[in-house]
C-alpha atoms as an extended CHARMM CRD file, in Angstrom:
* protein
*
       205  EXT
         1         1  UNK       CA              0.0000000000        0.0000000000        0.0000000000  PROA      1               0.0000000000
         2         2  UNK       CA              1.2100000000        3.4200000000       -1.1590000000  PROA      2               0.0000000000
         3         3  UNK       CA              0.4190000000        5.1440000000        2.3750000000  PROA      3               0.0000000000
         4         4  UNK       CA              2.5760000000        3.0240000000        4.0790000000  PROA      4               0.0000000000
         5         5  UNK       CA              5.4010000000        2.7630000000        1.6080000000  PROA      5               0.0000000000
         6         6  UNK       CA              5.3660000000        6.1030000000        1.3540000000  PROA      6               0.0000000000
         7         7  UNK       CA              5.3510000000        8.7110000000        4.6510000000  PROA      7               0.0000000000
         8         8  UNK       CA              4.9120000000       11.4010000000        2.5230000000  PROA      8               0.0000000000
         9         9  UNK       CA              1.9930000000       10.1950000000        1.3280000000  PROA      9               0.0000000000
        10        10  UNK       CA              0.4270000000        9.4660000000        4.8710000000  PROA      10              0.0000000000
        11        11  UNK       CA              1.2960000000       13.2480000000        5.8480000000  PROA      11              0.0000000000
        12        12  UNK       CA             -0.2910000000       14.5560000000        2.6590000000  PROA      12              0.0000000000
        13        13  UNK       CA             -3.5990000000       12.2460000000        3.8430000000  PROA      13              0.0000000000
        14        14  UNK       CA             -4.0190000000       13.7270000000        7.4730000000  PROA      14              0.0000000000
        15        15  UNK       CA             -3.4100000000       16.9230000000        5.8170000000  PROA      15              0.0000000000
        16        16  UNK       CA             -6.6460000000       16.4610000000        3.9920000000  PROA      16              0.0000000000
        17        17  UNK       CA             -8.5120000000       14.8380000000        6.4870000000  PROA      17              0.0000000000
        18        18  UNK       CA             -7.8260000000       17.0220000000        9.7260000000  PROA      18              0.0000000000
        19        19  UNK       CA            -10.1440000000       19.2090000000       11.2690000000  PROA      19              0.0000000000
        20        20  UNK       CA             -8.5440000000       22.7320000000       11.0020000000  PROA      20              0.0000000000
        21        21  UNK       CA            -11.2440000000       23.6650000000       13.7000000000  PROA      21              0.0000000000
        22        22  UNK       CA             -9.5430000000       26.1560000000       15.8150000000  PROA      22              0.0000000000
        23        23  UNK       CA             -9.1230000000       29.7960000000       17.3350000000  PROA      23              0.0000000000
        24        24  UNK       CA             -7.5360000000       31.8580000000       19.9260000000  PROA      24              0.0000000000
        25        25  UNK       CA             -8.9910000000       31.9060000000       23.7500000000  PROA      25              0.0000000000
        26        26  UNK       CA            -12.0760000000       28.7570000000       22.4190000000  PROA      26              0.0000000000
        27        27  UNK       CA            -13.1860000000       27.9860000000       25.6210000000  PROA      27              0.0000000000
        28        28  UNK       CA            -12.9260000000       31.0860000000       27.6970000000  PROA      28              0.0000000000
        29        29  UNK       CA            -13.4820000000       30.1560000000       31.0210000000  PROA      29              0.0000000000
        30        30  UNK       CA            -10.8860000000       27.5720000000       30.7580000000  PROA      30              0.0000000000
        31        31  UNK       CA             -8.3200000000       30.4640000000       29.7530000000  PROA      31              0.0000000000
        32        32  UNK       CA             -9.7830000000       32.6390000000       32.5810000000  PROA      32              0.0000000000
        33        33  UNK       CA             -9.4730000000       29.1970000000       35.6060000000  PROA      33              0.0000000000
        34        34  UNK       CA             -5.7860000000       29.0490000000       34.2290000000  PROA      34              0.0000000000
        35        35  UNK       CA             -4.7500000000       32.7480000000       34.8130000000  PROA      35              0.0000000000
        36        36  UNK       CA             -6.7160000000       32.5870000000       38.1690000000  PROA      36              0.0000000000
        37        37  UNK       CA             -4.3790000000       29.0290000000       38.9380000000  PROA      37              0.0000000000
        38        38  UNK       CA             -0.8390000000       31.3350000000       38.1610000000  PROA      38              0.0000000000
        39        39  UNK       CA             -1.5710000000       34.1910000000       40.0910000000  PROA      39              0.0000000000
        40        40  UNK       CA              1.4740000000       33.9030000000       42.1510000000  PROA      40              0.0000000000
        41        41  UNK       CA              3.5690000000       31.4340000000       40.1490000000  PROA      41              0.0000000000
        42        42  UNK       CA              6.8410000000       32.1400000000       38.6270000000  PROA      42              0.0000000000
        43        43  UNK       CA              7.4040000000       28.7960000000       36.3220000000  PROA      43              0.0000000000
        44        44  UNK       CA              4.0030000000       27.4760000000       34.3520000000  PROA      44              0.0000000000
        45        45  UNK       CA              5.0640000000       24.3610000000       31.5420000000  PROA      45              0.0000000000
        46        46  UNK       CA              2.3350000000       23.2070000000       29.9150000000  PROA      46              0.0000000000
        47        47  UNK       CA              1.6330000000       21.0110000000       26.9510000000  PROA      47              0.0000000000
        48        48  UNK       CA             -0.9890000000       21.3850000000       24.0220000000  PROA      48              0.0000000000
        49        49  UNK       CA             -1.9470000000       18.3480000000       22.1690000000  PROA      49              0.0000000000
        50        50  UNK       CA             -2.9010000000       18.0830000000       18.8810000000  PROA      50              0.0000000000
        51        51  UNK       CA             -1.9500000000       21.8570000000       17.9830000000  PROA      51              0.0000000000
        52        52  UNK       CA             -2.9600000000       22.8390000000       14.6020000000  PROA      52              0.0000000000
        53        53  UNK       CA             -1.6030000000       26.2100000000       13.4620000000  PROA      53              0.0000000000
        54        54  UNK       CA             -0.5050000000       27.4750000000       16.7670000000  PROA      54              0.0000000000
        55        55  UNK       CA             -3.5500000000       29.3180000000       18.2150000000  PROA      55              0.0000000000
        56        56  UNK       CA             -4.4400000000       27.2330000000       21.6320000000  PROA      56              0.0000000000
        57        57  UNK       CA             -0.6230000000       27.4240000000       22.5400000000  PROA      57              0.0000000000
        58        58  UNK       CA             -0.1530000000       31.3690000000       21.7550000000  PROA      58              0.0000000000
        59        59  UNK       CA             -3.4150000000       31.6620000000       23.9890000000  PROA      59              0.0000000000
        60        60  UNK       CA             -1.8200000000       29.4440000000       26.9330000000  PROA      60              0.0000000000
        61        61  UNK       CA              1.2180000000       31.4840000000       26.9100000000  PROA      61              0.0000000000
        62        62  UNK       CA             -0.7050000000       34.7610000000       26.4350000000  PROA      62              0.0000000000
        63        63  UNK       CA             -2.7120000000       33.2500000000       29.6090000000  PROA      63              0.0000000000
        64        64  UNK       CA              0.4280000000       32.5100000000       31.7440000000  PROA      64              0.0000000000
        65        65  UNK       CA              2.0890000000       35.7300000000       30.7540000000  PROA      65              0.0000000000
        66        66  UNK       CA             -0.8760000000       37.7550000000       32.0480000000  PROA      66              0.0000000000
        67        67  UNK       CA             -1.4000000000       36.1290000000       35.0600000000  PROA      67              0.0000000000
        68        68  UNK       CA              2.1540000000       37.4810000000       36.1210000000  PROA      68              0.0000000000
        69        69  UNK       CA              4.2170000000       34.9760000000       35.0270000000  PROA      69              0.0000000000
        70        70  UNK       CA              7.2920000000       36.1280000000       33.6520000000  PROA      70              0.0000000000
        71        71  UNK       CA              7.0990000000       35.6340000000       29.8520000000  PROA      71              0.0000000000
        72        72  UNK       CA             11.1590000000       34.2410000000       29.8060000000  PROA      72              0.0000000000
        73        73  UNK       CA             10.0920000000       31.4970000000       32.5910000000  PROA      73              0.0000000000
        74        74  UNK       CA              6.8740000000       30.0130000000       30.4080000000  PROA      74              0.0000000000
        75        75  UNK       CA              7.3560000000       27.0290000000       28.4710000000  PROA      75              0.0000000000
        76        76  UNK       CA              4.7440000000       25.4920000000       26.2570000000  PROA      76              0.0000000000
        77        77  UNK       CA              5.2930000000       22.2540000000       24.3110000000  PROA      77              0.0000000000
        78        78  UNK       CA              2.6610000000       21.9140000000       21.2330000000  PROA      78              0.0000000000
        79        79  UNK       CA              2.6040000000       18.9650000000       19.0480000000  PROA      79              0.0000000000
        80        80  UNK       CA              0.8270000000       18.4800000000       15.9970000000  PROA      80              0.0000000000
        81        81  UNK       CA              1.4350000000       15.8810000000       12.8750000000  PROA      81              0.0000000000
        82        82  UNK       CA              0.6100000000       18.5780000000        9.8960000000  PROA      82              0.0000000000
        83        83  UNK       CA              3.8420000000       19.7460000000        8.7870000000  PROA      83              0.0000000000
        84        84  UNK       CA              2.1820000000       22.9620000000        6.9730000000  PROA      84              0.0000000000
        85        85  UNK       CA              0.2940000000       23.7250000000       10.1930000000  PROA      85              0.0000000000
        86        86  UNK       CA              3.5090000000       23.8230000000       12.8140000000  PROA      86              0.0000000000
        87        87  UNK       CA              4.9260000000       25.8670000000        9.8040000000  PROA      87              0.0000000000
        88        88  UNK       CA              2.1220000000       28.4450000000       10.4990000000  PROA      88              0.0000000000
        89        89  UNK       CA              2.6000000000       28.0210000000       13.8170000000  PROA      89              0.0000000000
        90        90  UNK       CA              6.1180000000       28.9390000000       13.9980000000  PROA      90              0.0000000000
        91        91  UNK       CA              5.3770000000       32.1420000000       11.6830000000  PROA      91              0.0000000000
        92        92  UNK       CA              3.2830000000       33.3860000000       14.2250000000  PROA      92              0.0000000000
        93        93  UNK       CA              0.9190000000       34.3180000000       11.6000000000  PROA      93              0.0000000000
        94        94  UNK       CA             -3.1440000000       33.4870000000       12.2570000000  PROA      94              0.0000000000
        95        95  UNK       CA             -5.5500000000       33.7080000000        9.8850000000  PROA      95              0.0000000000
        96        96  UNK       CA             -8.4800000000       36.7150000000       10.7580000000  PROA      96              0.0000000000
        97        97  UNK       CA            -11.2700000000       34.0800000000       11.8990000000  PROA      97              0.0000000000
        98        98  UNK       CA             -8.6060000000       32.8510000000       14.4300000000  PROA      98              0.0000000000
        99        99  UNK       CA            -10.1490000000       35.7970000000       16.8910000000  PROA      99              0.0000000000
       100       100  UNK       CA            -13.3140000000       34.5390000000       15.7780000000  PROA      100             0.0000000000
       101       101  UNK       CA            -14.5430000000       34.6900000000       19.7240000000  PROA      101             0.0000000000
       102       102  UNK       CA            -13.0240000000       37.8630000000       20.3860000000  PROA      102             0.0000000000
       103       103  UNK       CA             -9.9130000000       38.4860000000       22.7220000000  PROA      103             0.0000000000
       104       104  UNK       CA            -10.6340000000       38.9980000000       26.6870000000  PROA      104             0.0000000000
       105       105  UNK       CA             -8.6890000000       42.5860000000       27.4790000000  PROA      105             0.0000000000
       106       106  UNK       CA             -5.9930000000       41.2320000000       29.0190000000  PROA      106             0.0000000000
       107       107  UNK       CA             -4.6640000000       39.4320000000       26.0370000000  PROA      107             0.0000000000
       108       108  UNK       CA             -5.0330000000       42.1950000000       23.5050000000  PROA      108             0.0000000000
       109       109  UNK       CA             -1.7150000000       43.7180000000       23.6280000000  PROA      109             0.0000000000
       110       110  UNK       CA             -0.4640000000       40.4850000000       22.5320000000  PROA      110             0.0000000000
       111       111  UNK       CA             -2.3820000000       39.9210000000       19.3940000000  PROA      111             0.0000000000
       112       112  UNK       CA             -2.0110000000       42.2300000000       16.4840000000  PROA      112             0.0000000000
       113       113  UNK       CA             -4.4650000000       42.4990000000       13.7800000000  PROA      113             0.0000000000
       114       114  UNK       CA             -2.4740000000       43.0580000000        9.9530000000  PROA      114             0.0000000000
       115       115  UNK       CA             -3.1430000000       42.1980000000        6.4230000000  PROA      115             0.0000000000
       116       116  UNK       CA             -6.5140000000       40.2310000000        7.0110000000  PROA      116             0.0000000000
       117       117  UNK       CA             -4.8570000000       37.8210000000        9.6220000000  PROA      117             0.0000000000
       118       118  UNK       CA             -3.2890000000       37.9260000000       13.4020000000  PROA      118             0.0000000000
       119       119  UNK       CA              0.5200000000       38.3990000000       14.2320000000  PROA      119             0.0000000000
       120       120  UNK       CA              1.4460000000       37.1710000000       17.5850000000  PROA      120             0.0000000000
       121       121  UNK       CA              3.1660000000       38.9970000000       19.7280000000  PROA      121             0.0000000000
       122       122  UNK       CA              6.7120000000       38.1460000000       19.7590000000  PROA      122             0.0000000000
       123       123  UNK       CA              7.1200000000       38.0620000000       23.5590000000  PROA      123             0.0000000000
       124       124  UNK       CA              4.3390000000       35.1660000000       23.4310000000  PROA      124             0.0000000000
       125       125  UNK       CA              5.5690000000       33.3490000000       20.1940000000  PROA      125             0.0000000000
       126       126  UNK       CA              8.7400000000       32.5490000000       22.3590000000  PROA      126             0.0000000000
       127       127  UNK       CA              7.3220000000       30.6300000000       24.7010000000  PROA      127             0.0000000000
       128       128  UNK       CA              5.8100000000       27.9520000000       22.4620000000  PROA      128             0.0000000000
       129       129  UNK       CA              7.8910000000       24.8080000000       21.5200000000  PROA      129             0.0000000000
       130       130  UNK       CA              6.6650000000       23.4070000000       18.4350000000  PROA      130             0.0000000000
       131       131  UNK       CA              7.4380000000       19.5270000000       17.6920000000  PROA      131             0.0000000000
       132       132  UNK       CA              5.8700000000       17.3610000000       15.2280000000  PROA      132             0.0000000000
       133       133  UNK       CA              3.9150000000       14.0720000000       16.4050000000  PROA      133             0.0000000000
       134       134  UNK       CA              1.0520000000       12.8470000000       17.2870000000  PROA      134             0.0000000000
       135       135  UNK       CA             -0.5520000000       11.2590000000       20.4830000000  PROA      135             0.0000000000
       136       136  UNK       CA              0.1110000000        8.9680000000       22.5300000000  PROA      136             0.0000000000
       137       137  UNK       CA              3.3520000000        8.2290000000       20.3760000000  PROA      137             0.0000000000
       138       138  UNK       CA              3.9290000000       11.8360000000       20.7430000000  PROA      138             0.0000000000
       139       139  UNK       CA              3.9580000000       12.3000000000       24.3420000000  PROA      139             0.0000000000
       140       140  UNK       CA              6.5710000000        9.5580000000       25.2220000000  PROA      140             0.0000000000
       141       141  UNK       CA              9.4760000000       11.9370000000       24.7380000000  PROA      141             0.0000000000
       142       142  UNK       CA              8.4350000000       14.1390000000       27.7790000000  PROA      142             0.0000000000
       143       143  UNK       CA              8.9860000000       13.2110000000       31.3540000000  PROA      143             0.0000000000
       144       144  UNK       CA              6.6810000000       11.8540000000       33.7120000000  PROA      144             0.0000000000
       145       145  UNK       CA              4.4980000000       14.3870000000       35.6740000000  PROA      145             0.0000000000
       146       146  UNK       CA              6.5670000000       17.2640000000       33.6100000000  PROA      146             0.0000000000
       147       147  UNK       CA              3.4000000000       19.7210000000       33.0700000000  PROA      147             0.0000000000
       148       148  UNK       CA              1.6620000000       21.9370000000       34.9040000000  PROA      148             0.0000000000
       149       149  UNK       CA             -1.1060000000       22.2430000000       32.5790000000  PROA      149             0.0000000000
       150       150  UNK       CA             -2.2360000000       19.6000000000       29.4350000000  PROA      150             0.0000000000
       151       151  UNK       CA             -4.3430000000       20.8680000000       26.6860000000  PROA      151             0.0000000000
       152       152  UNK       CA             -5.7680000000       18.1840000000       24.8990000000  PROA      152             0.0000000000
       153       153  UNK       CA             -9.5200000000       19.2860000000       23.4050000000  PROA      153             0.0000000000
       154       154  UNK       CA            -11.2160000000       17.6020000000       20.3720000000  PROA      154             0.0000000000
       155       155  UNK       CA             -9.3910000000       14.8850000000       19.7460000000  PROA      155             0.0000000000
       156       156  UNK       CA            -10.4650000000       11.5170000000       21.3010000000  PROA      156             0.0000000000
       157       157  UNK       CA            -13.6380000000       12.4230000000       19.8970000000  PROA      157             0.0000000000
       158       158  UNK       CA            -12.2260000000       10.9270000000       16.8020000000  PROA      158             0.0000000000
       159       159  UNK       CA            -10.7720000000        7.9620000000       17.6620000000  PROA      159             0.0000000000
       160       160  UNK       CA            -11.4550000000        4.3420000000       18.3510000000  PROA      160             0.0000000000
       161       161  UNK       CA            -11.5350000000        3.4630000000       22.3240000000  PROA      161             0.0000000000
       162       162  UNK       CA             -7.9350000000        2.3150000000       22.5040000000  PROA      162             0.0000000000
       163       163  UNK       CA             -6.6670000000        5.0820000000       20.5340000000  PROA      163             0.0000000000
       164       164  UNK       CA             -8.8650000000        6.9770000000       23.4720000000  PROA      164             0.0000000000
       165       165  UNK       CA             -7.7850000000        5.2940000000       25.9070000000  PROA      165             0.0000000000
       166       166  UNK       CA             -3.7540000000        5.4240000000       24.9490000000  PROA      166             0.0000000000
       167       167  UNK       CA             -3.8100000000        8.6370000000       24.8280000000  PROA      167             0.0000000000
       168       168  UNK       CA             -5.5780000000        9.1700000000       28.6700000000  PROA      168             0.0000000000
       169       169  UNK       CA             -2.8490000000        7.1230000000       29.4580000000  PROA      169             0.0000000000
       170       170  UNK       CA             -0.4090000000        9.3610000000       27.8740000000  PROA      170             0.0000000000
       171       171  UNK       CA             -1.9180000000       12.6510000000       29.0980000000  PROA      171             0.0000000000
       172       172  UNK       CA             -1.9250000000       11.2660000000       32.8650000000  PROA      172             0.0000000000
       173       173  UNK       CA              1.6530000000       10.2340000000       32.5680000000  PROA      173             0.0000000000
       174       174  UNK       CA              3.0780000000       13.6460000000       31.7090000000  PROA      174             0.0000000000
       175       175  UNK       CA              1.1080000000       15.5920000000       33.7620000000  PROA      175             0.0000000000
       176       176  UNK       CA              1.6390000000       16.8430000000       37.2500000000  PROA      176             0.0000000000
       177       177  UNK       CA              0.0020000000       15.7140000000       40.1530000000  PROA      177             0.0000000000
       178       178  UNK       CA             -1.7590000000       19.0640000000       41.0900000000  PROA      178             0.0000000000
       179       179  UNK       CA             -1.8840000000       19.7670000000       37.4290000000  PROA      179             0.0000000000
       180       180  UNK       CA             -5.1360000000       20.8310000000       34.9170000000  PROA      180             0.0000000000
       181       181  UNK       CA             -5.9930000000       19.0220000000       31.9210000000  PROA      181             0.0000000000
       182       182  UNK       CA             -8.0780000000       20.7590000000       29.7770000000  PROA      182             0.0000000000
       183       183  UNK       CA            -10.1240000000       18.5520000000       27.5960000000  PROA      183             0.0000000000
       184       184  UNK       CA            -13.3140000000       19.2670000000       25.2550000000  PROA      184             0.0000000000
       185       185  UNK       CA            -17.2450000000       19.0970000000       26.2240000000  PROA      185             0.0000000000
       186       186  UNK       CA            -17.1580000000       15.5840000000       24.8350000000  PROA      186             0.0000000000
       187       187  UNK       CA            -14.1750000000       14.4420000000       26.0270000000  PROA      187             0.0000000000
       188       188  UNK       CA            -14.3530000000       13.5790000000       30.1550000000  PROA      188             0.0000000000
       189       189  UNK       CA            -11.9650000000       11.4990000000       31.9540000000  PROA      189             0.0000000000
       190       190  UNK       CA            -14.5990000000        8.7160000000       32.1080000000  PROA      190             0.0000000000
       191       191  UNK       CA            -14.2180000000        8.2600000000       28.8050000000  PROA      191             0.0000000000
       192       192  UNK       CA            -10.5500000000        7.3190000000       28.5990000000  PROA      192             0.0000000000
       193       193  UNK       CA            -10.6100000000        5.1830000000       31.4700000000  PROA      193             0.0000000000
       194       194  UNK       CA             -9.6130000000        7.9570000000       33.7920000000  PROA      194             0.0000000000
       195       195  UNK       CA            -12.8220000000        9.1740000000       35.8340000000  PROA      195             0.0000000000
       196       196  UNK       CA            -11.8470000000        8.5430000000       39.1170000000  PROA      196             0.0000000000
       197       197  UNK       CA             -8.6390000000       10.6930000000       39.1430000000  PROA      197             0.0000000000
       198       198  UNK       CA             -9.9110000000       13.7590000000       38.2580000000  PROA      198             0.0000000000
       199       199  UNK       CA            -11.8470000000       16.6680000000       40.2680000000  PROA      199             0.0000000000
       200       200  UNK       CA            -13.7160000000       19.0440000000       37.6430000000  PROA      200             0.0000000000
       201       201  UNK       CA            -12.6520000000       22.5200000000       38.2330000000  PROA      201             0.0000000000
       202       202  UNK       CA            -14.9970000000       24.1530000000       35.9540000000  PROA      202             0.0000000000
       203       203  UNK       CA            -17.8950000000       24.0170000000       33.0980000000  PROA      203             0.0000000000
       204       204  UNK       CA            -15.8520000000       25.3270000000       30.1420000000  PROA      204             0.0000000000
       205       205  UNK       CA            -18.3700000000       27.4280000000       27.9580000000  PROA      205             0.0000000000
């Protein structure tokens, strides 16, 4: 078969068949528990899952940054499989429905509307990490209870229930024992196989 003879191929096929559903600050209140959580903090690391062209990890960092923490001591790891979307990503270029939701005030120094699009601030573009991958295989490479926050919305929605559940396993793994995962409408612990180690902390609307 072509797809597997061929890698190129395969990354030409998820390409076409990923959802490029995604835009700065979706989910609010989540964005809004998280800068409440930092107030206070000087380190935040957090990882976003499944990253697309760079907006949920510009709005983490924006979120860490304006909760106090100093911009040079936030760290956020994004991984994504779509070559031409980490591209994007690392241009800090957005297209214009990427503020589709609007920005909350505190974020709107670090978003710059030009030429029909969104430039990220640079201060906030340094902070993200951008690696290629996909979950679970992509999470292996980061050390065991290494975040302080895991993003990981929209995704398990798609897959089978051992993809699901690999990837629960995954997200557990790297994340810190007082940490926040962050994880779609659809997408509850319960449904990975992880419902009894997680509290909820809020509705995200």
């Amino acid at each position: 078969m072509l797809l597997e003879r061929d890698p190129g191929e395969l990354a030409r096929l998820r390409e076409r068949i990923a959802v490029p559903e995604t835009w700065l600050f979706r989910y609010p209140a989540a964005f809004e528990l998280l800068r409440a959580r930092l107030a206070g903090r000087r380190t935040f690391r957090a990882l976003s899952v499944a990253c697309a062209t760079g907006a949920e990890p510009f709005s983490i960092a924006a979120a860490a940054i304006a909760a106090g923490v100093p911009a040079s001591d936030v760290t956020v790891d994004a991984i994504d499989p779509n070559p031409r979307a980490l591209e994007q990503a690392a241009a800090g270029r957005l297209g214009r429905m990427a503020v589709r939701g609007g920005l909350p005030p505190w974020a709107a120094g670090m978003f710059r509307a030009a030429d029909g699009g969104v430039t990220v601030d640079g201060a906030v573009r340094a902070c993200v990490r951008l690696h290629r991958g996909s979950a679970p295989a992509g999470l292996a490479p980061f050390a065991a209870g290494s975040f302080d926050a895991v993003v990981c919305r929209n995704l398990a929605i798609y897959l089978s229930i051992d993809a699901r559940a690999a990837i629960g396993r995954g997200r557990d793994r790297v994340l810190a024992a007082d940490g926040l995962l962050l994880v779609g409408h659809a997408e509850r612990p319960a449904a990975v196989g992880l419902g009894d180690r997680y509290e909820p902390a809020c509705e995200q609307s």
